[in-house]
Backbone as CSV, one residue per row, in Angstrom:
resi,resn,N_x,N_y,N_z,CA_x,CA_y,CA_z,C_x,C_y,C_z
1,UNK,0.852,-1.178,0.000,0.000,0.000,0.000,0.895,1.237,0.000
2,UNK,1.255,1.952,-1.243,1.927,3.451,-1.167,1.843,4.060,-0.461
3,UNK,0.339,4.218,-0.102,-0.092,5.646,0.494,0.748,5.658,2.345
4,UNK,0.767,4.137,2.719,1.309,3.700,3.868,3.194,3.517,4.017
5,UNK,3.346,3.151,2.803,4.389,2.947,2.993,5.584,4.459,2.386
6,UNK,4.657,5.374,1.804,5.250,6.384,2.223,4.883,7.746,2.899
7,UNK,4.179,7.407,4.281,4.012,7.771,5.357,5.239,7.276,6.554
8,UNK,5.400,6.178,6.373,6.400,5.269,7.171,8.022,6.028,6.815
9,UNK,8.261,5.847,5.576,9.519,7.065,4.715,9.520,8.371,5.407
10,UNK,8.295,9.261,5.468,8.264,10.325,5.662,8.267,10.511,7.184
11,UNK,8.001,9.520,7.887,7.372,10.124,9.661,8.129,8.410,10.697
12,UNK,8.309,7.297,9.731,8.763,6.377,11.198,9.941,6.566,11.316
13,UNK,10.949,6.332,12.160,11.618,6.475,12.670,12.333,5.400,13.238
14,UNK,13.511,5.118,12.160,14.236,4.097,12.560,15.594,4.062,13.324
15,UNK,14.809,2.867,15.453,15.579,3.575,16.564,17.229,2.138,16.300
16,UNK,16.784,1.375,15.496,17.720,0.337,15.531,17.712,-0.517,14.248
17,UNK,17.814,-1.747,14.279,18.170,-2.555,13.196,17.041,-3.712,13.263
18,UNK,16.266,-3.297,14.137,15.097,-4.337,14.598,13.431,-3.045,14.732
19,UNK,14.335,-2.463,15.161,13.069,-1.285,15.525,12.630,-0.200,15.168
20,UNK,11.188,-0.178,14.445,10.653,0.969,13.208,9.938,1.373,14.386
21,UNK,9.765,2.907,14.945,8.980,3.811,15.484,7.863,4.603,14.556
22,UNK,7.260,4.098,14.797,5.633,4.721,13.913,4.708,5.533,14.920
23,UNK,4.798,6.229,15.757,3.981,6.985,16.910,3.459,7.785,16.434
24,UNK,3.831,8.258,15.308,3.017,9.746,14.629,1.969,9.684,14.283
25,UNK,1.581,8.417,13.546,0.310,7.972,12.776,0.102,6.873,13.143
26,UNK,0.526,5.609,14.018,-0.426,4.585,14.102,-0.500,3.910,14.956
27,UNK,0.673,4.303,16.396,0.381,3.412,17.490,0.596,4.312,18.805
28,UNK,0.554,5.619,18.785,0.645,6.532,19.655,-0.843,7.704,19.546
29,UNK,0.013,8.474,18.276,-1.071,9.455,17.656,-1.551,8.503,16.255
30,UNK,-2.636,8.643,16.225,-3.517,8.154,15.399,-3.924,9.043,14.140
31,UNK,-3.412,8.575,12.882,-3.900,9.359,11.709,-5.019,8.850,10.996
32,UNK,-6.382,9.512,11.205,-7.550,8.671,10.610,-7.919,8.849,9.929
33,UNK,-7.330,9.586,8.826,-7.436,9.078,7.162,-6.610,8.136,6.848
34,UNK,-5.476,8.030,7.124,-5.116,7.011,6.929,-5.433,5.980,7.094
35,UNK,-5.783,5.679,8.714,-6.515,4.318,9.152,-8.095,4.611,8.636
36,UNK,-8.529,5.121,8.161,-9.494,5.156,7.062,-9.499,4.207,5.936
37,UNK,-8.063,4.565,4.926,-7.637,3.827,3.708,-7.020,2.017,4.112
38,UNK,-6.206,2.307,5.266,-6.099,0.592,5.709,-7.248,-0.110,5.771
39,UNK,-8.377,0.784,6.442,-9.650,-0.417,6.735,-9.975,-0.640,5.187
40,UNK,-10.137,0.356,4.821,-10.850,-0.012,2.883,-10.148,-1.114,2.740
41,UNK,-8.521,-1.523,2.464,-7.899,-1.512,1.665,-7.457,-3.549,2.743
42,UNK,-8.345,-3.451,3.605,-7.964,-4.932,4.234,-9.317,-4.973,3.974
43,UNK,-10.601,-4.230,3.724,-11.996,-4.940,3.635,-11.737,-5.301,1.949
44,UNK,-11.316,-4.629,1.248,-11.165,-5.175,-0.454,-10.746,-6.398,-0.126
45,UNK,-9.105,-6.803,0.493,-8.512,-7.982,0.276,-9.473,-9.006,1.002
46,UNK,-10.390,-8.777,1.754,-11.008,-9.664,2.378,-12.582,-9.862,2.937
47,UNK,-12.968,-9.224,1.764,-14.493,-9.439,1.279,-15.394,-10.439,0.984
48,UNK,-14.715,-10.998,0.745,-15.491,-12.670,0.300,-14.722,-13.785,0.983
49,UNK,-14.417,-13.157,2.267,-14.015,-14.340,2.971,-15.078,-14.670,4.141
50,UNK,-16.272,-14.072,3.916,-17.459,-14.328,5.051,-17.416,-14.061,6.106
51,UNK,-16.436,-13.016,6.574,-16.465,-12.381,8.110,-17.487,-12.286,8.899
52,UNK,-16.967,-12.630,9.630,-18.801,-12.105,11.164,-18.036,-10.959,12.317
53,UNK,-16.689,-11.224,12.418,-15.686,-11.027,13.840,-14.641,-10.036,13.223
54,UNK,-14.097,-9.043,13.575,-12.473,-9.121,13.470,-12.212,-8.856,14.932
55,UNK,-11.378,-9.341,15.341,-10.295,-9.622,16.184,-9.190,-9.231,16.552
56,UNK,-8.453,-8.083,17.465,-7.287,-7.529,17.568,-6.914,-7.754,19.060
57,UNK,-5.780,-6.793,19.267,-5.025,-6.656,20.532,-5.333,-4.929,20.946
58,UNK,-5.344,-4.503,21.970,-5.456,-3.627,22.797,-3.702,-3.299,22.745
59,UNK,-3.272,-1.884,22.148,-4.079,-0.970,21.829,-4.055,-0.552,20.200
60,UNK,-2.841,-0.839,19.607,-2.333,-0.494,18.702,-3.399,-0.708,17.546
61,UNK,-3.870,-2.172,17.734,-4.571,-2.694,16.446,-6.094,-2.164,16.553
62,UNK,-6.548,-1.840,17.546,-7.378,-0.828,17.454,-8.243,-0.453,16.155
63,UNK,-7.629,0.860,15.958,-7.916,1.572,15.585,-7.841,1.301,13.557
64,UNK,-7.013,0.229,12.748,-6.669,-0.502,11.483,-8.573,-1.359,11.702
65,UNK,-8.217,-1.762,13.054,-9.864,-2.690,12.949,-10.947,-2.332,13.199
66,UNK,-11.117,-1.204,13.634,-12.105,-0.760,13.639,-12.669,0.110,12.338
67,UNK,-11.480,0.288,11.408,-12.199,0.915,10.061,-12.049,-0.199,9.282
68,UNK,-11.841,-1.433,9.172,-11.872,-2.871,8.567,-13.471,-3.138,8.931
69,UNK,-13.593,-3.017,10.121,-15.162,-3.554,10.990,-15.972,-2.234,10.380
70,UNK,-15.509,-1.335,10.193,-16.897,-0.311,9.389,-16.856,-0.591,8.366
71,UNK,-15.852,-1.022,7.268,-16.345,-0.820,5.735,-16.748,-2.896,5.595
72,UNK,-16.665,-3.238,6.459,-16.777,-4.818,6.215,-18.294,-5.171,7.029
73,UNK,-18.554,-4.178,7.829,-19.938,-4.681,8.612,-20.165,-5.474,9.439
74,UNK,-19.199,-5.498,10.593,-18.951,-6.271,11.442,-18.287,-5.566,12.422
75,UNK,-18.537,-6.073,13.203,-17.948,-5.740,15.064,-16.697,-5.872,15.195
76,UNK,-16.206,-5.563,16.008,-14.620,-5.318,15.763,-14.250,-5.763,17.226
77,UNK,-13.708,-7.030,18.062,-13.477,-7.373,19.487,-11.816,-7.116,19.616
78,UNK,-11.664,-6.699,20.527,-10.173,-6.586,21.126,-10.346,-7.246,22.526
79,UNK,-8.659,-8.573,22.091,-8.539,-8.574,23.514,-8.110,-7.622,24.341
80,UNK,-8.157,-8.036,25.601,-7.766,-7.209,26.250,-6.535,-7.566,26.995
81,UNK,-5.377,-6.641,27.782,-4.319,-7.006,27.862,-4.264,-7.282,29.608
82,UNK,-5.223,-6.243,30.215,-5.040,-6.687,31.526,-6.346,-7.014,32.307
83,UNK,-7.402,-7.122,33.328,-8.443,-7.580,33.164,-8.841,-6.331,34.188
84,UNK,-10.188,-6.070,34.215,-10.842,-5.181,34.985,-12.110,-6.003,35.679
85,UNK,-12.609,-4.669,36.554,-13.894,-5.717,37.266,-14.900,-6.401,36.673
86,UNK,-15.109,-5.569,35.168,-16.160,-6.057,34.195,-15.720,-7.330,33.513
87,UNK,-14.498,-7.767,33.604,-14.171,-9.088,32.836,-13.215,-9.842,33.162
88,UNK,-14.348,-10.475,34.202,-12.962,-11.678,35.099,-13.593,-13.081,34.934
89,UNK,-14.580,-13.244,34.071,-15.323,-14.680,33.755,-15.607,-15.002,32.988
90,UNK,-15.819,-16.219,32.402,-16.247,-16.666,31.317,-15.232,-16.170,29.942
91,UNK,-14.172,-16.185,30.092,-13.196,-15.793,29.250,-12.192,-16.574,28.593
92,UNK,-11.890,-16.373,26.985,-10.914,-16.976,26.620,-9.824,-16.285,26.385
93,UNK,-8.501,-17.195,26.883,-7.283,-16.207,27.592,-5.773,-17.354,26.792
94,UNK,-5.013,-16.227,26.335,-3.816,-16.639,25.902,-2.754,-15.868,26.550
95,UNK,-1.408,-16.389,26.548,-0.143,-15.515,26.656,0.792,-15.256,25.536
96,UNK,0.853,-13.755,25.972,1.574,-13.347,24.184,2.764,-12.270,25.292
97,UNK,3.869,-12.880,24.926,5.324,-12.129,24.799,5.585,-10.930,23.876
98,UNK,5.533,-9.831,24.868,6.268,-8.570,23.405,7.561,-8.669,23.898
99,UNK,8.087,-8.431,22.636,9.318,-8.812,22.863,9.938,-6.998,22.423
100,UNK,9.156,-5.722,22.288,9.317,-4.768,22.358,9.422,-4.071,24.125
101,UNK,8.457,-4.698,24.784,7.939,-4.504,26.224,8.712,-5.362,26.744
102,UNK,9.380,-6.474,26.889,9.956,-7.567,27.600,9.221,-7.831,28.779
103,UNK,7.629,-8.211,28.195,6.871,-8.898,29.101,6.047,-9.838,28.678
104,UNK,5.311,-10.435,29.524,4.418,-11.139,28.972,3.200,-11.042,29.603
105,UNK,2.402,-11.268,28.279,1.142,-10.602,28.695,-0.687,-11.736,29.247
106,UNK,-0.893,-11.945,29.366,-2.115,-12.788,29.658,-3.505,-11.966,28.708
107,UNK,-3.771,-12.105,27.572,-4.457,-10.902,26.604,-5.946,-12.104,27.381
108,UNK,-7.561,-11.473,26.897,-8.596,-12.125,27.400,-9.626,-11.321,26.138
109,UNK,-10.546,-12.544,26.223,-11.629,-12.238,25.074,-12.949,-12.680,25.778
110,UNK,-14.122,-12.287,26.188,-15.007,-12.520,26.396,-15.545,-14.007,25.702
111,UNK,-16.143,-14.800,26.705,-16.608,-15.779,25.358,-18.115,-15.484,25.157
112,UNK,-18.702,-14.266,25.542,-20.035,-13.358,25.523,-19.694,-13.349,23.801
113,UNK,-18.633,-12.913,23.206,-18.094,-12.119,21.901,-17.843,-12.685,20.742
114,UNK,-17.229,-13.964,20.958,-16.714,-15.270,20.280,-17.513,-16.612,20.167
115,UNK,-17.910,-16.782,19.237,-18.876,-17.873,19.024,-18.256,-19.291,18.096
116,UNK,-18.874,-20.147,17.993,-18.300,-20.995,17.365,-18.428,-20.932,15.772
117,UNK,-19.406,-20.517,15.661,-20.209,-19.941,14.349,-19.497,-18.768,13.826
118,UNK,-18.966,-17.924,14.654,-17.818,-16.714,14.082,-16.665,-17.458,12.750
119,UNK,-16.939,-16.398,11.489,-15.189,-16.502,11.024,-14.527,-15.049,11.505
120,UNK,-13.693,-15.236,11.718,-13.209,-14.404,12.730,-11.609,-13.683,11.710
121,UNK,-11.533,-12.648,11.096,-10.398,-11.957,10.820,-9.567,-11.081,11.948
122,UNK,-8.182,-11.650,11.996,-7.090,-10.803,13.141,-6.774,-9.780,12.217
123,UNK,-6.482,-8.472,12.947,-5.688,-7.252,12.371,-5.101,-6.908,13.354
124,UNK,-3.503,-7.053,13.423,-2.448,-6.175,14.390,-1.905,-4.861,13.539
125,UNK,-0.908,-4.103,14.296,-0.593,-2.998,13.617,1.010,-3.510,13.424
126,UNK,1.485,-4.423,13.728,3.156,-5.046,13.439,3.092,-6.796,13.769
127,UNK,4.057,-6.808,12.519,4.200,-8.715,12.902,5.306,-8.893,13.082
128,UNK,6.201,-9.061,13.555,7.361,-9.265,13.673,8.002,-10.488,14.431
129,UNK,7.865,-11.158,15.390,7.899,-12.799,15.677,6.781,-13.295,15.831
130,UNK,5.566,-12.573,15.382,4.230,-13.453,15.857,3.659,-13.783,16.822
131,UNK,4.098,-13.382,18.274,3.543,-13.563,19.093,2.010,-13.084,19.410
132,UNK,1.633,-11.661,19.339,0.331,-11.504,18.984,-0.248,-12.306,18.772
133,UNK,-0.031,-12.696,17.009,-0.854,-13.039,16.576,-1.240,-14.911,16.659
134,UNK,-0.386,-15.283,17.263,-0.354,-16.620,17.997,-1.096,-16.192,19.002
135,UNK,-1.217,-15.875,19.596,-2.037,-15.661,20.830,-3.601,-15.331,20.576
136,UNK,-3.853,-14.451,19.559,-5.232,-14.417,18.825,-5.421,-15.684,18.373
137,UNK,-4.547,-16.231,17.325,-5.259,-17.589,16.630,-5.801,-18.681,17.967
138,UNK,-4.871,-18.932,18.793,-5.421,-19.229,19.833,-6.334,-19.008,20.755
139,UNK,-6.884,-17.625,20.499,-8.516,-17.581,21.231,-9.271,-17.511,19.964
140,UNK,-8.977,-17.574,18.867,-10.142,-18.352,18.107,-10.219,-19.353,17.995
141,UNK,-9.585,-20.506,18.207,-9.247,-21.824,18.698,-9.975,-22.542,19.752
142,UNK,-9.734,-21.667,20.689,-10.269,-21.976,21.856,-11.943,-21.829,21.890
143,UNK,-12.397,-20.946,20.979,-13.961,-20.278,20.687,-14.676,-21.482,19.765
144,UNK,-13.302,-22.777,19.027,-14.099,-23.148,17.815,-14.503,-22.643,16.754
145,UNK,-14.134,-21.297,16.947,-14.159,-20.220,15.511,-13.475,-20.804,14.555
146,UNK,-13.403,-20.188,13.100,-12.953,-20.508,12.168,-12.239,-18.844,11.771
147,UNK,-10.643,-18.975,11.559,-9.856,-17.653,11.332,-10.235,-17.916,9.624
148,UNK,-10.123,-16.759,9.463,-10.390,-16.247,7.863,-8.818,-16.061,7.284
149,UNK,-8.065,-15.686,7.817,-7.286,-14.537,7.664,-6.034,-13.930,9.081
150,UNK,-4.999,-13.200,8.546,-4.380,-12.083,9.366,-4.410,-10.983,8.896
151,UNK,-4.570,-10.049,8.815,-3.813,-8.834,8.594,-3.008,-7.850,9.146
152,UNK,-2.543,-7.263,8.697,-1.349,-6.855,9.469,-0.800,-5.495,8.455
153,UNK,-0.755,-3.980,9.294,-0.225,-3.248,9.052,1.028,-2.777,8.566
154,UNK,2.177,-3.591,9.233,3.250,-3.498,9.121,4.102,-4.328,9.368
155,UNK,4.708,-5.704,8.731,5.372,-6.686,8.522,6.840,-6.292,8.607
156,UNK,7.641,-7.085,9.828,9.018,-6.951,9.898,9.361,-8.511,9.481
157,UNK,9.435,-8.134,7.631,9.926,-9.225,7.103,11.505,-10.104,6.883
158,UNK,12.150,-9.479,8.030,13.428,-10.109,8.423,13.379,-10.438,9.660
159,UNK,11.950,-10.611,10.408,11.854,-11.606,11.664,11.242,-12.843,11.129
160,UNK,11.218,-13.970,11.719,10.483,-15.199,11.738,9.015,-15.041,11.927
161,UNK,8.469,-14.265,12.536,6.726,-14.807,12.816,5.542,-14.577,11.398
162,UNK,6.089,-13.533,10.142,5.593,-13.735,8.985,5.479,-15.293,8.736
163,UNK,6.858,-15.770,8.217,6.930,-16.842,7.790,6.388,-18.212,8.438
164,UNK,6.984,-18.058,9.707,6.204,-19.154,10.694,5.085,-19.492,10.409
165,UNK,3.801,-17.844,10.360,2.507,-18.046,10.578,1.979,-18.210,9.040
166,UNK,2.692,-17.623,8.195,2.404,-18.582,6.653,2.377,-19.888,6.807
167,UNK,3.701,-20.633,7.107,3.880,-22.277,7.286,2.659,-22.912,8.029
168,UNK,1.849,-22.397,8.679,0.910,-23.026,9.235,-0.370,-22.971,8.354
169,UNK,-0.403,-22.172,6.717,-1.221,-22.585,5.921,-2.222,-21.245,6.570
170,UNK,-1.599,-20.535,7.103,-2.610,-19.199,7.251,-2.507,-18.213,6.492
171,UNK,-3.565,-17.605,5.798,-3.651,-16.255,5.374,-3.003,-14.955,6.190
172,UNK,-1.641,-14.474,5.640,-1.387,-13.118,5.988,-1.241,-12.174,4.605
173,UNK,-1.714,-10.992,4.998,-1.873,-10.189,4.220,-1.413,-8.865,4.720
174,UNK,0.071,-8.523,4.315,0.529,-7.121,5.151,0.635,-6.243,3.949
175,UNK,-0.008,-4.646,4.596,-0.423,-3.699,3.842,1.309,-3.378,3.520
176,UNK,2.460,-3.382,4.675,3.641,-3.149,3.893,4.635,-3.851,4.858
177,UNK,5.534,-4.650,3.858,6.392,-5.584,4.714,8.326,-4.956,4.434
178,UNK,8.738,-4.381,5.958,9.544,-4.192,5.954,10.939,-5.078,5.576
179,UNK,11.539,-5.217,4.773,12.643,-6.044,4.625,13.856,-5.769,5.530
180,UNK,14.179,-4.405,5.701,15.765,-4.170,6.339,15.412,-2.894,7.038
181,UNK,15.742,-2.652,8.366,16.283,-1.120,8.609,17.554,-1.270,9.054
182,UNK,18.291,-1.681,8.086,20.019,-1.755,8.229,20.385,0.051,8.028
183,UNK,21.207,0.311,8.790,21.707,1.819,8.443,20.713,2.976,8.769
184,UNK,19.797,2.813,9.442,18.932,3.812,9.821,17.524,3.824,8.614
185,UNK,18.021,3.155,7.462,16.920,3.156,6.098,15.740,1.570,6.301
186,UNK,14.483,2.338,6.193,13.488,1.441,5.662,13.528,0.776,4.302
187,UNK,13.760,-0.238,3.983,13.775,-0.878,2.961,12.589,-1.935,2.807
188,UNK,11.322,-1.792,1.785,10.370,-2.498,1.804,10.664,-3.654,0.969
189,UNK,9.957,-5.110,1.095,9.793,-6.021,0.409,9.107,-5.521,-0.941
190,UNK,9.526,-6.033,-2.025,8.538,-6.441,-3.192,7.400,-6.970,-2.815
191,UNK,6.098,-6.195,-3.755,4.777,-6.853,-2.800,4.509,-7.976,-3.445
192,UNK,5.096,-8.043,-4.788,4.489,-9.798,-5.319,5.523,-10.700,-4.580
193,UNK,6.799,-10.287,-4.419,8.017,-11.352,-3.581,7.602,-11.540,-2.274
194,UNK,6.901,-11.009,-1.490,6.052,-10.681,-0.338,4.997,-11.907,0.265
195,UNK,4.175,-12.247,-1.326,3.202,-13.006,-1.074,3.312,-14.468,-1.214
């Protein structure tokens, strides 16, 4: 996706050789035209895959799924990362490692939300070893849902969890997959070498 991937050129901020800073527009301050054009542009790729659900993480992915869940017509559930008084039961619960945070997290999904009858599409805002999104496939798992799909904002395609979560015969679909920030430079994948 151009329009994304040169926003990322113009405004992320590369702090290392592993680590793209995007705070301007998509996981701090929020740019919502942009996350306008992501939701279009993951409801095109995934229109006729019979959605009922999409599915994210608290907080980042947010806001990519909730304009996926408006132009697709569907509800948009986020787990959640820590639990409050309103949701300490009846819950389906995974552990997902950021390995940005060096913690680990216990994420929770209502099973009020998740049905068995759900196909259920994930949208994070970065993939980079997959943990997330292992941790989602696993509370749709746990629901008996059926995953449609990943999507994913921003692919760090010189970590393992792209590829991993391909090898398991899953749909990912990243709007732009980073190849290198060797030298301070973003270098994107080819989007047909990509797929």
């Amino acid at each position: 996706m151009e329009q994304l991937k040169n926003k990322i050129l113009a405004e992320g901020k590369v702090l290392s050789d592993t680590v793209l800073k995007v705070d301007s527009f998509l996981n701090h301050q929020i740019d919502p035209e942009l996350m306008q054009e992501i939701g279009k542009e993951f409801a095109k790729r995934f229109e006729d895959a019979g959605i009922t659900k999409i599915l994210s993480i608290e907080s980042s992915g947010i806001a990519p799924a909730t304009m996926a869940g408006l132009y697709l017509g569907v509800p948009v559930i986020f787990a959640r990362k820590r639990k409050s008084l309103t949701l300490t039961d009846d819950l389906y619960s995974a552990n997902v490692y950021s390995f940005t945070k060096k913690e680990t997290n216990e994420i929770s999904v209502s099973k009020d939300f998740l049905k068995k009858d759900d196909v259920v599409f994930v949208i994070d805002d970065f993939l980079a070893n997959g943990q997330a999104v292992h941790g989602l496939v696993d509370i749709i798992r746990q629901a008996e849902a059926t995953l449609s799909g990943v999507g994913i904002v921003i692919e760090k395609g010189f970590q393992a969890g792209g590829a991993e979560i391909r090898e398991q015969g899953i749909r990912v679909e990243s709007l732009a997959i980073v190849d290198s920030l060797e030298n301070g430079e973003v270098r994107f994948r080819d989007e047909e070498a990509g797929k």
